[in-house]
N, C-alpha and C positions, 0 to 999 in steps of 0.2 A: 455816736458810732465812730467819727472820724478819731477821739477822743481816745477810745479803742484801741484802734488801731494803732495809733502814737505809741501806746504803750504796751501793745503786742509786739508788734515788731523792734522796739526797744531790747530786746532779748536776740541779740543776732541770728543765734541758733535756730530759731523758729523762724526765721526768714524763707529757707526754700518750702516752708507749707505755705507760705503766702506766695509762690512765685509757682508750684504747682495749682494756685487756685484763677490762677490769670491774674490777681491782683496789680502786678506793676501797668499793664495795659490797661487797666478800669481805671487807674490813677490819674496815667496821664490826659484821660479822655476828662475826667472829674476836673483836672486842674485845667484845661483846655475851659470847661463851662465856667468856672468860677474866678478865674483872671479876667474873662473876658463881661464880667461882671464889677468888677473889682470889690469883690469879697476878700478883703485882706486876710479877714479871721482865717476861712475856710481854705485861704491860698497858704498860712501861716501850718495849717495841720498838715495839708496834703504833703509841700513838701518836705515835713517834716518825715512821713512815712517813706518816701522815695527817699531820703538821705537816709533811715536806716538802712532800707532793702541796700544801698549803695557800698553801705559797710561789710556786707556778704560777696565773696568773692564770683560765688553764683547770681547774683545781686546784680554786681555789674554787668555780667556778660549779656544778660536778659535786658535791663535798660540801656546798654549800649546799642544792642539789636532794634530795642524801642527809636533810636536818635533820641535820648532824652537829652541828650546834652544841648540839640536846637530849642527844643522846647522852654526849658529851664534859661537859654539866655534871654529869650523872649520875654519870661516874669524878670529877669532884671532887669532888662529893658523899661518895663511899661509900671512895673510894684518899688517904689520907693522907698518899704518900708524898710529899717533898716536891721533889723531881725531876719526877715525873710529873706534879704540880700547875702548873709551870714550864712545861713543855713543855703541857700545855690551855691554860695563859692564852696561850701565842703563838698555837695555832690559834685560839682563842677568838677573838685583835684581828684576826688574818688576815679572818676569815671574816666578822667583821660588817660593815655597812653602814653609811653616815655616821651615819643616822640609829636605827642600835643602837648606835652608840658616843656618841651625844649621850644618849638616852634609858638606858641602863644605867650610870649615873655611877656607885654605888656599885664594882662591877665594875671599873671600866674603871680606878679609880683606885687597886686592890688593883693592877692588871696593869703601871699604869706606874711603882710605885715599882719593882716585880721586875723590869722591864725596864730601867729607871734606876740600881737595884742590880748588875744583870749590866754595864752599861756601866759603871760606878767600877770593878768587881772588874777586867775584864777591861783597863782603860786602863793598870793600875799592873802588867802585864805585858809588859814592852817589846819583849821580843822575839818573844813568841807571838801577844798579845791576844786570849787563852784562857783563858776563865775557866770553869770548872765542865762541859765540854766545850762550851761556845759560843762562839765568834770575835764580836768586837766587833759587827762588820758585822752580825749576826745582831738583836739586839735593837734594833739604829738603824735597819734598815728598816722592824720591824715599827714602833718609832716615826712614820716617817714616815707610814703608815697609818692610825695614831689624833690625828695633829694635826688630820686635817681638821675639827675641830669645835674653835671659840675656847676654848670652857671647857677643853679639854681640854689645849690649847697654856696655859693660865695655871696649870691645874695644876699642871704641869711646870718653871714658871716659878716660883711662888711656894708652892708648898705642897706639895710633893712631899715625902716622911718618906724623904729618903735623905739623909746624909751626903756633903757634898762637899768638898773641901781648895780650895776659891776663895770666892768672895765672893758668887759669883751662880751660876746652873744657865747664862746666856749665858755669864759668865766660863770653866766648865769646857767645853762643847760646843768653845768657841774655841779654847781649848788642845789641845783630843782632836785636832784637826783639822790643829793646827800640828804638834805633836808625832807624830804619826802620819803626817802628809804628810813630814817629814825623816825619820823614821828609818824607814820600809820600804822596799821596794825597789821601784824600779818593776816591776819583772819578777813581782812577786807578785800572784798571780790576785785575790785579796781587797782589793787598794788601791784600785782602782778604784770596786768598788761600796762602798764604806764610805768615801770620802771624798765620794761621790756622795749619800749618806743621810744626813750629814754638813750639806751645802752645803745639801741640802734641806728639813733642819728650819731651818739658820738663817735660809733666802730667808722660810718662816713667820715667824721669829722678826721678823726688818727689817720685815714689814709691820705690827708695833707701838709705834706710836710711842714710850711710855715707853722701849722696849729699842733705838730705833736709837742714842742716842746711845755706847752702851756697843757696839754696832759701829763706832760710825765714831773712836772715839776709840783703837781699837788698827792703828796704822799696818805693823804685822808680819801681820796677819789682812788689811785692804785690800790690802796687797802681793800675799798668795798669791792672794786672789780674782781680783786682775787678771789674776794670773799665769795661772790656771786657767780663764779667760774667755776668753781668748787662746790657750793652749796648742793643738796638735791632739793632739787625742784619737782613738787608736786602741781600739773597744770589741773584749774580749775576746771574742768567740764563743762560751767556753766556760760562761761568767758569761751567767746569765737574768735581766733587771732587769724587776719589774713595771709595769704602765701607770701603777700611783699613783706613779710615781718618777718625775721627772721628769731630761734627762739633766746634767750636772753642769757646763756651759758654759751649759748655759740657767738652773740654779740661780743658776750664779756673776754671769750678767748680771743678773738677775732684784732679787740681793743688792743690787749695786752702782746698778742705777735706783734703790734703796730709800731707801741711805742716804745717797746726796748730793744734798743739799739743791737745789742749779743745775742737778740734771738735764748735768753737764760729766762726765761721766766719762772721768777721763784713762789711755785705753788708746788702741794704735796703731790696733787696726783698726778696722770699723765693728762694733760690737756688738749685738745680740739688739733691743733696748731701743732704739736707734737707729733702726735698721732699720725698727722698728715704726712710730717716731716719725713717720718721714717716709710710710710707706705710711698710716697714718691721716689725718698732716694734708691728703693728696692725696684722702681719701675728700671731706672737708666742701666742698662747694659753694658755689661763691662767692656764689651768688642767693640765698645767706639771709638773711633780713632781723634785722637787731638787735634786734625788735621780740619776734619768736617765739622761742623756746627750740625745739631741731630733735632729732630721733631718729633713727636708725642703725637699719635691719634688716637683721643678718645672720643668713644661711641657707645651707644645702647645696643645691648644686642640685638634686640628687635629690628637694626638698621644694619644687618649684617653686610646684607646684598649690598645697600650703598656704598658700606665703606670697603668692602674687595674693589669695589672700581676706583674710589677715590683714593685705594694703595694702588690698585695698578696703574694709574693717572703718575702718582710721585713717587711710585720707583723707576719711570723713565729717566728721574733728574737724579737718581742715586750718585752720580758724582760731584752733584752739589751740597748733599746734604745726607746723612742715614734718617731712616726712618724704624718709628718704636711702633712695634702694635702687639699684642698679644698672642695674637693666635699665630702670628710669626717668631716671636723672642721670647715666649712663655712657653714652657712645660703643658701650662693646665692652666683651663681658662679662668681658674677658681679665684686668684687674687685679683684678673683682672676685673671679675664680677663684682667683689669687692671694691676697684678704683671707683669703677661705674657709678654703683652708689655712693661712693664718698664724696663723687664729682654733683650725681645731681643734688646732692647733701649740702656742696657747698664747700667745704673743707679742703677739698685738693685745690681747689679752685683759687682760694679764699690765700691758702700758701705761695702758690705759686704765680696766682696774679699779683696779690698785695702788698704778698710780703719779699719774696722775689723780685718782682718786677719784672717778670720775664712777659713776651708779647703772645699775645692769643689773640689768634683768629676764627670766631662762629665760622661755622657751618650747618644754616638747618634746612630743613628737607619739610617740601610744602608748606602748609601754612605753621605749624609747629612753633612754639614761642617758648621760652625755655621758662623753669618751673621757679617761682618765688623770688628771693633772693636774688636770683640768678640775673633775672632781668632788668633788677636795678644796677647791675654792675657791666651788660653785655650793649643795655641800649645807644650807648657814644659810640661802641665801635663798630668798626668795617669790617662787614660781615659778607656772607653767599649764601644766597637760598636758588635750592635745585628745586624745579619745578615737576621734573619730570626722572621718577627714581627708577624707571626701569632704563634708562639707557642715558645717562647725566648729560646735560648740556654741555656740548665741544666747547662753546663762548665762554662758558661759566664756570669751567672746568680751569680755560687760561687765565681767568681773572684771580684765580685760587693761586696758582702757582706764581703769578706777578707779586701777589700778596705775600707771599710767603719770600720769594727772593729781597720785595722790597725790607721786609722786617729783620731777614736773616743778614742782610749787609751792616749792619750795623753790629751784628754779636757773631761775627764768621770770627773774628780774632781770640775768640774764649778758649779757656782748657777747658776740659772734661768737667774740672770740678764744678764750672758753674753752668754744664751742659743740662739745664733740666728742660724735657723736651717743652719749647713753647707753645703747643697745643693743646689745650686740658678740657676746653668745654666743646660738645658737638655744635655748631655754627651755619649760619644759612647768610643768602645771597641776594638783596634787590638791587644794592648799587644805585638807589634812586638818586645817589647826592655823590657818589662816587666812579659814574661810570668811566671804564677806561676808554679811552681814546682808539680809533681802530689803529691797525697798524704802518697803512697810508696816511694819513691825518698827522699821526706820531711823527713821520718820516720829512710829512710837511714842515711840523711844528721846528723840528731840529734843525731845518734846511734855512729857516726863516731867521732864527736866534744863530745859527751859522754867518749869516748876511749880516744880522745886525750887528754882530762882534766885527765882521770884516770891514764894513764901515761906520765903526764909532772914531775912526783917527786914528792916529800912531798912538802908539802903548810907551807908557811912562816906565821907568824902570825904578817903580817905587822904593826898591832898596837905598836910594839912593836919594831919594827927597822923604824930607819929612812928613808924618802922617798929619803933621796940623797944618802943612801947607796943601793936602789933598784937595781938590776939586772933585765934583760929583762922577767926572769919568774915572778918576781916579780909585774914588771907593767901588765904582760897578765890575772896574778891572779888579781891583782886589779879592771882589766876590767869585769871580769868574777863577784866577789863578789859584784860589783855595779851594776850590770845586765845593762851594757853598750852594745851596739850591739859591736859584736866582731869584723862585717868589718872594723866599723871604727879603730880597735884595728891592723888589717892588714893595711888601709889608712895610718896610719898617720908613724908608725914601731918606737916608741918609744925603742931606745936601754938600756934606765934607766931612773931612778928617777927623775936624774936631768934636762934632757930633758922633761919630764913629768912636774917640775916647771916651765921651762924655759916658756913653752907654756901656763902655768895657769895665767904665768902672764899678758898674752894678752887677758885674757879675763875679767877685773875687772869691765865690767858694761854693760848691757843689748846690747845697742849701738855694742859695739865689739864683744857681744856676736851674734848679728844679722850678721854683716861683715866679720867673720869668716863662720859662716853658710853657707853663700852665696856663699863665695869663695872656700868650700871644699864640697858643693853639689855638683857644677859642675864638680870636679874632682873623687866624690864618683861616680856619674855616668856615666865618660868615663872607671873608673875601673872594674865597674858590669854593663857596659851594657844598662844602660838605667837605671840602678832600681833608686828608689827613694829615697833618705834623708830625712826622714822626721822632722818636728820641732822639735816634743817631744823628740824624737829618740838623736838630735843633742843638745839639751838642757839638757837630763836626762847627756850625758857626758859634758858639760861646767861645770852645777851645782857642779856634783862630783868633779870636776876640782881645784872648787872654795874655797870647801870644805877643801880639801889636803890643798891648798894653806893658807887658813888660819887657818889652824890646823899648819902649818910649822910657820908660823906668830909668834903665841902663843907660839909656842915651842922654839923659838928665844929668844922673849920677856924673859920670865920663866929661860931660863940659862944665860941670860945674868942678871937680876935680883939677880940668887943666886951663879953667877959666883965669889970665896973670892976674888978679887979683887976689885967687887962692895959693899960686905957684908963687909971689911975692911975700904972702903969709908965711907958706912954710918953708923959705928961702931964708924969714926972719927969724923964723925959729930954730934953723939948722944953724943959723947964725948966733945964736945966742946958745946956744949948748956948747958949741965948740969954746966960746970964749969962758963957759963954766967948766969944762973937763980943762 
């Protein structure tokens, strides 16, 4: 029976007839009798059946409702064996949330060398790509599931404890994918979704800068992607692809916005990224003034009602910023029903966050969680959820416009031309890791770092001593006099000057300046909680950075110039010309 089962529900698509028959409940009671036996065999089928049902999106939401994910660590717990272990850690990544796969790092990082080890084993199988009874495909979607969190893509990237016969983890993912796209067969039900899970870790991958140039420099890998951007694509029927997948023409345009530089991608037709391009530039209205920095609300119309309040909320700050909505700056609501879709599509989004780099801030409205895709890319950021849509929370409403000044201070200096409004996906509110400070608290907090500046001592007049005879107050004034946020002044705990060079010099081009960023975000926010790093924030200190640095450059230069040792040289040598003219 159990036997059956394994291989009924092997078939995704017949998953919700097993989830309308109560089956995931009858399971977990069976595996509750049979653990507590230690029937390895029987504990070996069951959760074999619960890791397919896990593969159905419906799947999940039903065993998540179950708490299977308590159950299931229990059998890892107490079952040693080490198959069975394999099969919990998939449902395990199946089943959690972006924000249990950020928050259980230990975990999560046992799960992806095993899932990283199952894709070596089963690569070097050429004509099965079966390893240990798993198909390739199987541990690269659940991959695709656990990138949605940065740490967890760097993981994978840089410290992962698996063996691989390339040079980099980009290197072998590129190869799986060339090598794999020639030799199967089109006709094989599994090429599809595995070159799909494939394209979609590496559209993750392209969106990091260090790692595009090792895309863009294998011209065999841009070929197929073009190829595959273009191709039509017939989806199998019988192949069930999750919503976190996204489909493999929109990865492959996705890739190629990423990693060419001109934004020229040379394919025939009009592509994903294209498409977008120009429905976006058709949003920004031309009455914007070069003066203001302008924002984008997009919405579902279904949420009409909310977003009239949440325009009449930020058109009170209309002298801070314009505001873009539709049914105010369009004719007809008809192209903006169009954004809509293209938004929960993914597409606008996918532009204007990725490729742009412009900042967005969610907004959603009660429990609402945004759809596929979406949520692999919205789960890091600082968002607002209204709990209550008939009349939005006063609190939660100023947390929105904080949000919005905070990000807009940093791109208020732009023209027009790179005004694209920074808000593109609808967004919601818990602030569990970000709550703002009230605004007595705030006035404390100023009052207290007001003190501590008045007595840290007399102030140095740095112009005037060099940066490698700096002492620690030295560098804290420096922070202070460049209006550098001060956390990162506690982050980083420069003891002197020379520390303060030593670090300027790892940032001499935009590129490092990006790879630094990324890798002291994640660390600014296990410091503070949640809070956020933002661009501008982490750019106003490189700049400075770069500034010292090459002010020390100069200053090098200049004493070494009128050092008499040098002035003695070319004393000899003005000395010897003359005697030859």
């Amino acid at each position: 029976m159990l036997g059956v089962l394994v291989n009924y529900s092997n078939k995704t698509v017949l998953v919700p007839c097993l989830i309308k028959t109560e089956y995931p409940r009858a399971l977990l009671k069976w595996l509750r009798s049979v653990s507590n036996q230690d029937q390895s065999d029987y504990v070996k089928y069951v959760v074999g059946v619960i890791y397919n049902i896990s593969r159905h999106d419906n799947g999940i939401q039903v065993l998540n409702s179950l708490n299977t994910t308590d159950r299931i660590k229990e059998v890892q717990t107490y079952n040693k064996d080490p198959e069975i272990n394999i099969i919990c850690s998939m449902i395990m990544a199946l089943l959690s949330t972006p924000e249990q796969i950020k928050n259980d790092r230990k975990r999560m990082n046992n799960i992806l060398d095993q899932l990283l080890q199952i894709v070596v084993d089963a690569s070097k199988q050429s004509l099965s790509y079966l390893h240990g009874g798993w198909h390739i495909s199987e541990p690269l979607i659940v991959l695709v599931r656990l990138i949605c969190y940065e740490r967890t893509l760097d993981y994978i990237l840089q410290h992962a404890q698996v063996e691989f016969e390339t040079s980099s983890t980009t290197e072998f993912l590129i190869k799986i994918l060339l090598k794999f796209y020639k030799e199967v067969s089109a006709d094989d039900p599994l090429k599809l979704s595995t070159c799909t899970a494939l394209c979609n870790i590496l559209w993750s991958i392209s969106l990091r800068p260090q790692y595009k140039q090792e895309l863009q420099e294998n011209e065999e890998f841009k070929m197929l992607i073009e190829k595959i951007a273009t191709d039509k694509v017939v989806p199998n029927s019988t192949q069930y692809v999750p919503k976190y997948i996204e489909n493999i023409q929109k990865a492959a345009d996705g890739i190629l916005c990423n990693i060419d530089d001109n934004n020229q991608i040379n394919i025939s037709n009009v592509t994903a990224s294209e498409r977008c391009k120009s429905v976006v530039n058709a949003l920004v209205p031309r009455t914007l003034t070069d003066k203001k920095p302008s924002i984008m609300i997009s919405y579902a119309h279904s949420d009409n009602d909310v977003c009239t309040q949440l325009y009449n909320e930020l058109v009170k700050h209309n002298q801070q910023f314009d505001i873009w909505i539709d049914w105010k700056n369009s004719k007809t609501g008809y192209l903006w029903g169009k954004i809509a879709d293209g938004i929960a599509d993914s597409s606008e989004f996918v532009y204007a966050h990725d490729h742009l780099k412009k900042p967005v801030i969610p907004v959603y409205i009660l429990d609402d969680k945004p759809p596929g895709w979406l949520a692999i890319h919205t789960c890091v950021m600082k968002y607002v959820r209204f709990r209550n849509i008939k009349q939005l929370e006063q609190e939660k409403l100023t947390d929105l416009i904080e949000m919005i000044e905070e990000n807009l201070s940093g791109t208020s200096a732009q023209s027009n031309k790179d005004l694209l409004p920074p808000t593109s996906v609808p967004f919601h509110h818990e602030l569990l890791s970000v709550v703002q400070k009230p605004k007595e608290e705030e006035k404390e907090v100023k009052q207290k770092v007001s003190n501590e500046e008045s007595n840290s001592g007399p102030r140095t007049d740095l112009s005037r001593k060099p940066v490698e005879q700096w002492d620690k107050n030295d560098v804290k004034q420096w922070f202070q006099e460049n209006k550098i946020l001060m956390d990162l002044y506690k982050l980083y705990q420069f003891e002197d000057g020379t520390q303060l060079l030593s670090y300027a010099s790892s940032l001499s081009n935009d590129e490092k300046i990006e790879l630094q960023r990324q890798i002291y975000s994640d660390e600014f926010a296990e410091l503070y909680k949640g809070k956020r790093l933002l661009p501008h924030q982490f750019t106003t200190f490189a700049y400075a950075l770069r500034k010292i640095s090459s002010e020390q450059v100069k200053t090098e230069t200049k004493q070494t110039v009128n050092h008499p040792a040098t002035q003695n040289l070319a004393e000899a040598k003005n000395s010897q010309t003359c005697e030859i003219l």
